[in-house]
C-alpha positions as CSV (number, residue, x, y, z in Angstrom):
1,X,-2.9,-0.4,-33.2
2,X,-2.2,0.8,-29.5
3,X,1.2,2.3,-28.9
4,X,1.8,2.2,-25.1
5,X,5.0,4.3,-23.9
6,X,6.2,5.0,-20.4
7,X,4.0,8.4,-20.3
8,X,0.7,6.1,-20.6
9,X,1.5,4.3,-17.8
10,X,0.5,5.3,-14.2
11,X,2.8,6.1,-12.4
12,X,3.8,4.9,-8.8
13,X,2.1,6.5,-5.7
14,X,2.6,6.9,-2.0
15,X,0.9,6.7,1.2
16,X,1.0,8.2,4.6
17,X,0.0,5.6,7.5
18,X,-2.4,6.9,9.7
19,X,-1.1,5.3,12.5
20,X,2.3,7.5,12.3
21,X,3.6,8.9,15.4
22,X,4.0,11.9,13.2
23,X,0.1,12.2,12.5
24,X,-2.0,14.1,15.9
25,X,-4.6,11.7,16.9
26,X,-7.5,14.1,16.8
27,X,-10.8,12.8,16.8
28,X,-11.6,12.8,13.0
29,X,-8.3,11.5,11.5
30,X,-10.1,8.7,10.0
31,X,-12.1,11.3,7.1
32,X,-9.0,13.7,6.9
33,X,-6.8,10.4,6.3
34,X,-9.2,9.5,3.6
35,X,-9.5,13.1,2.1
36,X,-5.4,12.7,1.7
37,X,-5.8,9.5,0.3
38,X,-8.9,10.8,-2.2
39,X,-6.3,13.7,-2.7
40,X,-3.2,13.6,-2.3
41,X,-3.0,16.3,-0.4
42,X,-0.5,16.0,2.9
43,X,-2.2,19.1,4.2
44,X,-5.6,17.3,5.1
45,X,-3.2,15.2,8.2
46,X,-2.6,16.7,11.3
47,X,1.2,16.7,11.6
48,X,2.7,17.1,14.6
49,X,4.8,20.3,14.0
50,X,8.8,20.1,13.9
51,X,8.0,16.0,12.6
52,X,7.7,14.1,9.1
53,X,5.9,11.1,8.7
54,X,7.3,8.0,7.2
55,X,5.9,7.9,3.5
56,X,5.4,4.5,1.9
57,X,6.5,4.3,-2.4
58,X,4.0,1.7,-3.7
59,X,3.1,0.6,-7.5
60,X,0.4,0.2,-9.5
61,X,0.0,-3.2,-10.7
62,X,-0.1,-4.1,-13.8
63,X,0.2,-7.1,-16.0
64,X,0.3,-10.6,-14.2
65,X,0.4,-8.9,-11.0
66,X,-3.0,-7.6,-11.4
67,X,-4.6,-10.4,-12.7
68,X,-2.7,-12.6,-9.5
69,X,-4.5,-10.1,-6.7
70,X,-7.8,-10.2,-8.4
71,X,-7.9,-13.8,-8.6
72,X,-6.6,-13.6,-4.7
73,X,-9.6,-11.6,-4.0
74,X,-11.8,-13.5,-6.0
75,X,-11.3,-17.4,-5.0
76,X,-11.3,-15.9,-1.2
77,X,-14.9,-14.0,-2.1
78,X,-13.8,-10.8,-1.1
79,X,-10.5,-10.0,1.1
80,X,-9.0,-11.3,4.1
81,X,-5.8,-11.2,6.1
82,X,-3.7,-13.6,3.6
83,X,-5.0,-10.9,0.3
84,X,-3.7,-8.1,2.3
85,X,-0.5,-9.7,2.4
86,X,-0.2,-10.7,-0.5
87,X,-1.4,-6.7,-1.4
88,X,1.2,-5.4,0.7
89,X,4.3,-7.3,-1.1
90,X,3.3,-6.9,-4.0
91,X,3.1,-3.0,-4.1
92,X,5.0,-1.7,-1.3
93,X,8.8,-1.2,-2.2
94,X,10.4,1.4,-0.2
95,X,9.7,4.1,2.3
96,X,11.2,7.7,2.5
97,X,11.8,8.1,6.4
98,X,11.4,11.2,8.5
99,X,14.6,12.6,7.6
100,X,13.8,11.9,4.0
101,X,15.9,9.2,2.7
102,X,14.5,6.6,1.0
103,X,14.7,3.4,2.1
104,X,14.4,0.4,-0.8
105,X,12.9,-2.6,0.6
106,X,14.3,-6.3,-0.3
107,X,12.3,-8.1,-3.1
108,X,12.3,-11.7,-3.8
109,X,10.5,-13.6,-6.5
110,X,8.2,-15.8,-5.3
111,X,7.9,-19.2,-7.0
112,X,4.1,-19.5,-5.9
113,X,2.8,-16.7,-7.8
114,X,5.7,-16.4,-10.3
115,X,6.0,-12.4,-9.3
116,X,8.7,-10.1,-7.3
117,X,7.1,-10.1,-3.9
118,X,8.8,-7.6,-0.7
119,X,10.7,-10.2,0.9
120,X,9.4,-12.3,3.7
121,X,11.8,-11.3,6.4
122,X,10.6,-7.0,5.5
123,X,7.6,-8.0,5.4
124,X,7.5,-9.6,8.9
125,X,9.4,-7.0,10.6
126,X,6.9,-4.4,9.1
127,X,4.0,-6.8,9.9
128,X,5.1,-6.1,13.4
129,X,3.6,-2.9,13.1
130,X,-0.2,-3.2,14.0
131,X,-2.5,-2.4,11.2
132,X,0.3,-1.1,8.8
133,X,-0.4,-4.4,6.2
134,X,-3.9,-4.1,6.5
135,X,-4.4,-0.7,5.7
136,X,-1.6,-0.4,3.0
137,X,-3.2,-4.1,1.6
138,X,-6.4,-1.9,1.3
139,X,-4.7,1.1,-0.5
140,X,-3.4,-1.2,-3.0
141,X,-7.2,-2.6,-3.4
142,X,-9.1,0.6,-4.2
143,X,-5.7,1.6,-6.5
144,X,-7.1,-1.8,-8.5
145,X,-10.8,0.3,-8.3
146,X,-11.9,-3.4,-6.3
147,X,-14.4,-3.3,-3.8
148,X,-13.8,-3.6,0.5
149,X,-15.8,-6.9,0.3
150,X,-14.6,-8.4,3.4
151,X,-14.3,-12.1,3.9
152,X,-16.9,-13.8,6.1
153,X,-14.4,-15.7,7.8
């Protein structure tokens, strides 16, 4: 028999755009981003001094959830813009702000996928921001261990 309690489960995780007007563009941000994401560690971004990046609280996914974004990624052979959507609201849920209060984001349950999406009208407003969805969508992807496969469309 398998006894699952709260300490089995994994806990929730958080994420540093890259894009952050907090974040020095230098020329290799793209591996130190990626060391912080392999890591963990803040230290590996460049942050502008005196400033605090916006950090993003997403979940794991578990359950129906999971099974709903791998069978998004699977009938679209791979991932496009409408799976990183749909990777985005499912996982993202609030953001602690440069001051650091944490903002909690609107959820919704959608009737489509029968699951607590972010709501549409947050997720268009932070749609609005370029690349945030996308890269976030993907964060969410290698957090399922699924492969970049992008779409041939």
């Amino acid at each position: 028999m398998i006894t699952v309690s709260a300490s089995t489960l994994v806990d929730d995780y958080e994420h540093i755009f890259s894009q952050d007007p907090a974040i020095e563009k230098v020329e290799d941000l793209a591996d130190r981003h990626q060391r912080y994401v392999d890591t963990g560690d803040v230290s590996h971004l460049p942050i502008r001094s005196g400033q605090k990046p916006a950090v993003f609280k997403m979940r794991h996914l578990r359950g129906s959830a999971r099974r709903v974004l791998i069978d998004a990624v699977r009938v679209h052979d791979g991932v496009n813009m409408q799976v990183l959507g749909l990777c985005f609201r499912l996982t993202v849920r609030a953001m602690l702000d440069s001051a650091g209060q944490e903002q909690k984001f609107a959820v919704e349950h959608d009737a489509k996928c029968g699951l607590p999406l972010l709501s549409e009208n947050v997720f268009n407003q932070l749609d609005e921001i370029d690349d945030l969805v996308n890269e976030l969508g993907f964060r969410a992807i290698a957090e399922l261990g699924l492969k970049k496969k992008q779409s041939p469309v």
